[in-house]
N, C-alpha and C positions, 0 to 999 in steps of 0.2 A: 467318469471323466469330467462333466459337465461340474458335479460338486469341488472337486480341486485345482478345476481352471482356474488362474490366477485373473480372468478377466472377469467383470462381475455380470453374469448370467441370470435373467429372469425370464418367466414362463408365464403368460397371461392369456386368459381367454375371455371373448368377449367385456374386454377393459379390466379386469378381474383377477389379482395375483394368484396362482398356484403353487407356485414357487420360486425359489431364489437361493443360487448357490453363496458358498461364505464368503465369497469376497464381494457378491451383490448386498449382502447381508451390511459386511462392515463399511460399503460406501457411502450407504443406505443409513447409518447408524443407530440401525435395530440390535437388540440384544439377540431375539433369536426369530427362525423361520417363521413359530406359532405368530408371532408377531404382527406379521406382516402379510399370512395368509389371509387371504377372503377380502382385502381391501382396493381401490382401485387404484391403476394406476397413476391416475390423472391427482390423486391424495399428496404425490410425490413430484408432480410433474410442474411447474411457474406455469401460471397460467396462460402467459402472453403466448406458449406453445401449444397451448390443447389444440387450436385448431391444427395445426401441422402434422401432432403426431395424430389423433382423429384420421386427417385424411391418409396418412400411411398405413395406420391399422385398416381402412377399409382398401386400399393397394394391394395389400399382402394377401387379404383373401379373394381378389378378382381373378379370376383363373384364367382370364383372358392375357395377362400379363404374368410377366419374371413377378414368382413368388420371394424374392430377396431382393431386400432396397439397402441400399448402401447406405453409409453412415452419415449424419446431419446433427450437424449441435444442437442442442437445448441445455435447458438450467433444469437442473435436479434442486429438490428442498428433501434435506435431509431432516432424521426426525427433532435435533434440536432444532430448527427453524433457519439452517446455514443453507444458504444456495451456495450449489457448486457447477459449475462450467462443467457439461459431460457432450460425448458426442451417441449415439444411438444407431445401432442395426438391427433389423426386424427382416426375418424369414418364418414362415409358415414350417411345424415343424411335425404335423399333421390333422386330420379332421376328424371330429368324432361326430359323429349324430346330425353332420352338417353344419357342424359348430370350429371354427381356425382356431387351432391353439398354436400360438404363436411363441417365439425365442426370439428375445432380444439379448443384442450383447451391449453394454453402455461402456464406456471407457474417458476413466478422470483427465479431461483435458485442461485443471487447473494451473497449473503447475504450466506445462505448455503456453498455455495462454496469457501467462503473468511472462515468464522470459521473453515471448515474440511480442508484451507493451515494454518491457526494460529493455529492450532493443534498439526500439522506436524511439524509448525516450531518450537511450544514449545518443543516437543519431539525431536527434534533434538537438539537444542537448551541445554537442558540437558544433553544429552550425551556427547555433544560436551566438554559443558562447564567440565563437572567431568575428560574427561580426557585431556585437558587444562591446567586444573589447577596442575594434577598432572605433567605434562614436564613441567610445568612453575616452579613449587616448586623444582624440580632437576637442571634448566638453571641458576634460579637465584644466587644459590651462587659458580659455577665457574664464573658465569658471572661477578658478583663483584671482582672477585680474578683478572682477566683477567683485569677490569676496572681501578685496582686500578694500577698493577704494567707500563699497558700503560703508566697511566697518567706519576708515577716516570720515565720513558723512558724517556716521553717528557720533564721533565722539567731540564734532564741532557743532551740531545742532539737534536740539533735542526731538525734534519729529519723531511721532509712535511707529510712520511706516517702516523707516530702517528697521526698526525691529523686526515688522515681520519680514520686511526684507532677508534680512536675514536668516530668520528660522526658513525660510520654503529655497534660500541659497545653502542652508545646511542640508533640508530634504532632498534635495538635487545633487548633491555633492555624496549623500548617504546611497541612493539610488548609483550612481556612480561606480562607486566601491563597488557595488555588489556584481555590476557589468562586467567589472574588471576580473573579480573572482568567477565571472563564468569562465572567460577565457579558457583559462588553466588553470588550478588551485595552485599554489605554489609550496609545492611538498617537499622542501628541504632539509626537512631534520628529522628522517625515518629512522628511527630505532626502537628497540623493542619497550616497550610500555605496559602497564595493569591497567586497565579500562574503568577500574572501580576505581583508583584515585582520579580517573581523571575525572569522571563520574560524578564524586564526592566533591573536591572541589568547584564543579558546578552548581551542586547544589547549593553548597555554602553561598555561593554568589546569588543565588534564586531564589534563598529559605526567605527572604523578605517579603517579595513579593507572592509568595507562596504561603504565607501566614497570612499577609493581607485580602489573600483571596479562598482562606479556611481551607486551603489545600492541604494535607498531609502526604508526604512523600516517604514511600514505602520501599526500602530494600528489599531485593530476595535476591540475590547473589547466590554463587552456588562457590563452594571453600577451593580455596587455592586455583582461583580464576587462572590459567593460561595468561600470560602475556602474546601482544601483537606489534606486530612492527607498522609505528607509524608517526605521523608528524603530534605529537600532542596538541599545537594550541589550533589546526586546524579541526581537529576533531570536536576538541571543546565549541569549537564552534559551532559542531554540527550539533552537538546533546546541546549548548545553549537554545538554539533556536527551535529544537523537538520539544523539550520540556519548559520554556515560554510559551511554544503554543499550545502544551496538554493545562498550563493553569489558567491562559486568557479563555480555554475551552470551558473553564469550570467556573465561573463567577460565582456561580455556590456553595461553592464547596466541595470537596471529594476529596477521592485517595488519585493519587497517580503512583502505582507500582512502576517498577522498574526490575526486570526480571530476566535473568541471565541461564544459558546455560549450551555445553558445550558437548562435541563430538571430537575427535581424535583429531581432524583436519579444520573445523569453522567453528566462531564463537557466537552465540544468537544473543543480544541483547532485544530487550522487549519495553518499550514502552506503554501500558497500559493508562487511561485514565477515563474518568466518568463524565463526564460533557454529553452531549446530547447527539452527539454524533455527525457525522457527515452525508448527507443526502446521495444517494446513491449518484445521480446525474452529475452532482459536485465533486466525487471522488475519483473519476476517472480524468477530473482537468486536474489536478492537483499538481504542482510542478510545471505546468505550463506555466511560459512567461506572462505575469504581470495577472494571471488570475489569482484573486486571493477573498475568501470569508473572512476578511479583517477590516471593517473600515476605513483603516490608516496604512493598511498591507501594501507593498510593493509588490506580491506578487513574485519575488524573485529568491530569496529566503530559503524557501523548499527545494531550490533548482539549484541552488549554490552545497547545498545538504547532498542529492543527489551527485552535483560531481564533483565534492569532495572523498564522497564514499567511490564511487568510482577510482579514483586517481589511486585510492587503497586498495582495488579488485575487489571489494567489498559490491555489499547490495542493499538497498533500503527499497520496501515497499510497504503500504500504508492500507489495511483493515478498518470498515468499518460501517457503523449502522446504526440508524437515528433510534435515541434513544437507550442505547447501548453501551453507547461511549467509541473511543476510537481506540485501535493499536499501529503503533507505530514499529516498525521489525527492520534490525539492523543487522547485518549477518558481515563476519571479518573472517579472513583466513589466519591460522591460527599460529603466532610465529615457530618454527620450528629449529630447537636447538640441536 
């Protein structure tokens, strides 16, 4: 029963695998049991835990106490080197020679723990944007008043400040916009569309700056893509500003793929590119207001991305690891005729 449990099941004694049923196996990303016997478990366990699980395994065999501890997160490293979000139970499952061989059950709380921050962020996300939008509706028309009489300045006297006056009244006026698209995106022209033209024509508009930065940009499309119902030039906006920041990520050069593929009800488009990655500490602020890894970033770019793809029931969440490069994952419901 224990080998076809669908939860994934290990058997360890003194820190030491024994065993592991196949769904322990394939969480684990072993090919097979021989594998993974005789190794410890602390091999598979983020270190910032050892001491936790440590003091549970010595829990379990105090007989003074309930030999079953209830479940408590930790990060599993899988054998490619992928942490994954798990939670852990350990009961004593009996004693040999004096020795606790213990049963633990682990259970992937990835997946969980990515929808309860896409949660948060939509709820923040709203708030943000409602009052956004309202300083943006009061900045913008002194800020026009302020724009117009610079520009008359400059074109009576040659002073170099108007100038910059002006570029940091265009920065402000750009910042603005972007306020205003927190609000609410303004999704008026939903109908059904192919994701690779809109796609394609992005590129065309980016291959510039994407030669000048030795980027090659890589299709993999999967044939006769589904169409999806949506606003096309909002979306373009959302692949403009994913794929500007996968070439500003590569100043070296690289490939940025862009990789599709679909199930009967959602459409997965994929961003992939080679850049150096996202610092772990840096990747969970992502999308927060006005945080941004760009020198000249607004900070706000990624969050207008996010409730764009919202406003389409859609979902966008962001992979990644120094060194490795980023991915970027946009998932659409898939129109149905």
């Amino acid at each position: 029963m224990v080998e076809i449990s669908p939860e994934p099941i290990i058997v360890h004694s003194e820190e030491i695998l024994i065993f592991l049923n196949r769904a322990a196996i394939k969480l684990i990303g072993a090919d097979s049991q021989e594998e993974m016997i005789g190794r410890s478990i602390f091999d598979f366990i983020h270190h910032d835990y050892h001491a936790i699980v440590k003091r549970r395994l010595l829990a379990v065999g105090d007989k003074d106490k309930d030999n079953y501890l209830e479940f408590v997160p930790i990060e599993l490293i899988r054998i490619d080197g992928e942490n994954i979000a798990t939670e852990i139970s350990s009961v004593e499952a009996f004693n040999f020679l004096g020795r606790a061989v213990i049963q633990s059950v682990i259970r992937d709380t990835s997946a969980r723990k990515r929808n309860e921050e896409l949660l948060e962020r939509t709820e923040k996300l709203s708030t943000i944007g409602q009052l956004a939008a309202g300083v943006a509706h009061e900045i913008r028309n002194p800020l026009t008043a302020l724009k117009g009489f610079t520009q008359l300045l400059k074109s009576k006297y040659s002073d170099p400040y108007f100038t910059i006056m002006l570029e940091e009244l265009n920065r402000i006026n750009l910042i603005v916009n972007e306020f205003m698209l927190l609000s609410k995106p303004s999704i008026s022209d939903m109908k059904p569309n192919h994701i690779k033209i809109l796609i394609d024509n992005v590129i065309i508009l980016l291959q510039a700056q994407a030669i000048s930065n030795s980027v090659l940009i890589v299709n993999e499309f999967t044939e006769n893509m589904p169409p999806i119902s949506c606003d096309p030039n909002q979306l373009k906006q959302v692949f403009i500003n994913i794929i500007r920041n996968a070439i500003e990520a590569m100043p070296n050069g690289g490939n940025l793929t862009i990789h599709s593929e679909e199930t009967p009800e959602k459409l997965f488009i994929r961003f992939i590119d080679q850049g150096n990655g996202i610092p772990k500490e840096q990747l969970a602020k992502l999308g927060q207001p006005f945080f941004t890894t760009k020198e000249k970033g607004t900070g706000l770019g990624l969050m207008v991305c996010y409730n764009i793809i919202e406003a389409h029931k859609g979902t966008m969440f962001i992979e990644s690891e120094q060194g490795r490069g980023t991915t970027v994952n946009t998932i659409f419901p898939i129109q149905i005729s």
